[in-house]
ZAKEGU-99622 format. One record per residue (C-alpha): x, y, z. Coordinates in steps of 0.001 Angstrom, whole numbers. Layout:
# ZAKEGU-99622
@xx:X&yy:Y&zz:Z
...
***
This chain:
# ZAKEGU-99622
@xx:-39082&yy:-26306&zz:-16895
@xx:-36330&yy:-24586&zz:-15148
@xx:-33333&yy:-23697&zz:-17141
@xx:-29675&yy:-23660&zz:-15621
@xx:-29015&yy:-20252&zz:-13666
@xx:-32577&yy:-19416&zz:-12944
@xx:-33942&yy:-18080&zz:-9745
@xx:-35261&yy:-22189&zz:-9448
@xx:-32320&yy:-23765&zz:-10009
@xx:-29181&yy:-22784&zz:-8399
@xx:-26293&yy:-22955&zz:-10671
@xx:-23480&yy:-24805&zz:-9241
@xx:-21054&yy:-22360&zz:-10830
@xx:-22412&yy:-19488&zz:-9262
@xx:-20367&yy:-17968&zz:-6450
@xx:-22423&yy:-16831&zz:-3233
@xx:-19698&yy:-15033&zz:-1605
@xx:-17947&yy:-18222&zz:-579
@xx:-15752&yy:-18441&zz:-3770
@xx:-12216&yy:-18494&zz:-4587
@xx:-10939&yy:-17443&zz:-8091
@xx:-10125&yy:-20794&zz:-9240
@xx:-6852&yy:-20352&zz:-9391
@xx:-6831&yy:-19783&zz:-5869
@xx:-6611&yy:-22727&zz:-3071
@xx:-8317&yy:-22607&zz:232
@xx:-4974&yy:-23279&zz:1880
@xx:-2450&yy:-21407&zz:260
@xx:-927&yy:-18707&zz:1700
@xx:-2365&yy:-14699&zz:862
@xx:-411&yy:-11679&zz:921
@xx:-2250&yy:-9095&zz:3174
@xx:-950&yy:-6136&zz:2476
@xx:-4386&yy:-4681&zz:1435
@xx:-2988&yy:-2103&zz:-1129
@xx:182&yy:-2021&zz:301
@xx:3435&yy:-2856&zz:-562
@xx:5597&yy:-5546&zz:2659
@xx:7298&yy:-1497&zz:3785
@xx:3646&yy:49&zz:3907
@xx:3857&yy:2280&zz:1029
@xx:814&yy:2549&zz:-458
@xx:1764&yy:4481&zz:-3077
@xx:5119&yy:6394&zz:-4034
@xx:5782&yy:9155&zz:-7208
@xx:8854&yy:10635&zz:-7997
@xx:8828&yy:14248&zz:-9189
@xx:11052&yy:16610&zz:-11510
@xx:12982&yy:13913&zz:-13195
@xx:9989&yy:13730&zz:-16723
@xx:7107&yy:15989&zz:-17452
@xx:4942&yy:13656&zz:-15353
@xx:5112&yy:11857&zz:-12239
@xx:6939&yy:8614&zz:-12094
@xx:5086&yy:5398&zz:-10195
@xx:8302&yy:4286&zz:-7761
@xx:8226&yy:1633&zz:-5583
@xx:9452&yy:1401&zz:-2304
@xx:12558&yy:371&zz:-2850
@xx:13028&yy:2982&zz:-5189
@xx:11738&yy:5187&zz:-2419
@xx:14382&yy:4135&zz:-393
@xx:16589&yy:4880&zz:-2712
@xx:16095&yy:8174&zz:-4029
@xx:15461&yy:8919&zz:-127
@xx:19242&yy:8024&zz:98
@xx:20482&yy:11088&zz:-3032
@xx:17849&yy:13107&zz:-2834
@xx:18946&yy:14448&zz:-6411
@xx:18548&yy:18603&zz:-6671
@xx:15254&yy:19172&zz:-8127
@xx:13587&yy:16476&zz:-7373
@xx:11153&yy:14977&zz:-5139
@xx:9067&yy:12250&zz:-3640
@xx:5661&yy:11932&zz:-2387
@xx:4794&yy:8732&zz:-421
@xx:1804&yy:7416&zz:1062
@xx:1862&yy:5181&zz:3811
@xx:-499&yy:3178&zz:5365
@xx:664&yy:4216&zz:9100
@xx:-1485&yy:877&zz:10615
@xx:240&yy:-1235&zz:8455
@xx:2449&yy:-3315&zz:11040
@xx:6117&yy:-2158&zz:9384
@xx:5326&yy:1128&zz:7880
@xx:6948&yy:2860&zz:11234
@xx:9881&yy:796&zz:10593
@xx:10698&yy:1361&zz:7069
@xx:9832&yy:5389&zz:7924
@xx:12393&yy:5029&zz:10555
@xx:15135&yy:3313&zz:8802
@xx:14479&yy:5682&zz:5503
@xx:13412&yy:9325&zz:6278
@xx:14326&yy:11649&zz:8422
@xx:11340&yy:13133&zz:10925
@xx:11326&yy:14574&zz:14427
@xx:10742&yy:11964&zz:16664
@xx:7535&yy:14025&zz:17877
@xx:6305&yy:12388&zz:14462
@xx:6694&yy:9127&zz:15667
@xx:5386&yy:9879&zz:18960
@xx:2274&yy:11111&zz:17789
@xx:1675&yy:8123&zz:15861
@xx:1487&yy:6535&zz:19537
@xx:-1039&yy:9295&zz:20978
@xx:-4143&yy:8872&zz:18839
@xx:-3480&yy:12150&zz:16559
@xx:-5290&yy:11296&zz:13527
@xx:-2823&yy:14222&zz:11717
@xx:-147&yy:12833&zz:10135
@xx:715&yy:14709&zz:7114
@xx:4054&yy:16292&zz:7124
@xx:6580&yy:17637&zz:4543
@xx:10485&yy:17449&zz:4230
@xx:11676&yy:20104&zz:1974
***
């Protein structure tokens, strides 16, 4: 006789791709950000203050972006389709508006450094 969970008998509890975590509820609402923060940061690290890196958020980002303490540095990565990444690069960093421009022509080189 078929136990519970074999290939016979389908468990009930089993999840076929249809599942929610059961905390979750079919309804409620889901942050998309898809490993980004709501600025598009993806990830942020602050350099030169410790031994190591520092993990910085982007608000922190922002921040430091604002002192930009001697010896010391950020690097950032942005997810540049996320829909207010542009923004928040705008309204924090300073780059050549050719940057931004580019972003608009299909150039799939975006890497760029502020010393």
């Amino acid at each position: 006789m078929p136990q519970r969970g074999d290939a016979a008998t389908p468990d009930p509890n089993r999840c076929l791709g249809t599942c929610h975590p059961p905390s979750a509820a079919v309804n409620q609402k889901t942050d998309l950000h898809y490993g980004a923060d709501r600025s598009g940061v993806v990830w942020a690290f602050l350099f030169g203050r410790q031994a190591q890196a520092i993990a910085i958020d982007s608000q922190q980002a922002a921040e430091w972006l604002v002192q930009r303490p001697p010896g010391e540095f950020v690097w950032l990565h942005v997810n540049l389709s996320h829909a207010t990444a542009e923004k928040w690069l705008r309204e924090h960093v300073s780059i050549a508006e050719e940057f931004h421009e580019a972003l608009h022509d299909g150039s799939r080189s975006t890497r760029i450094e502020l010393a």
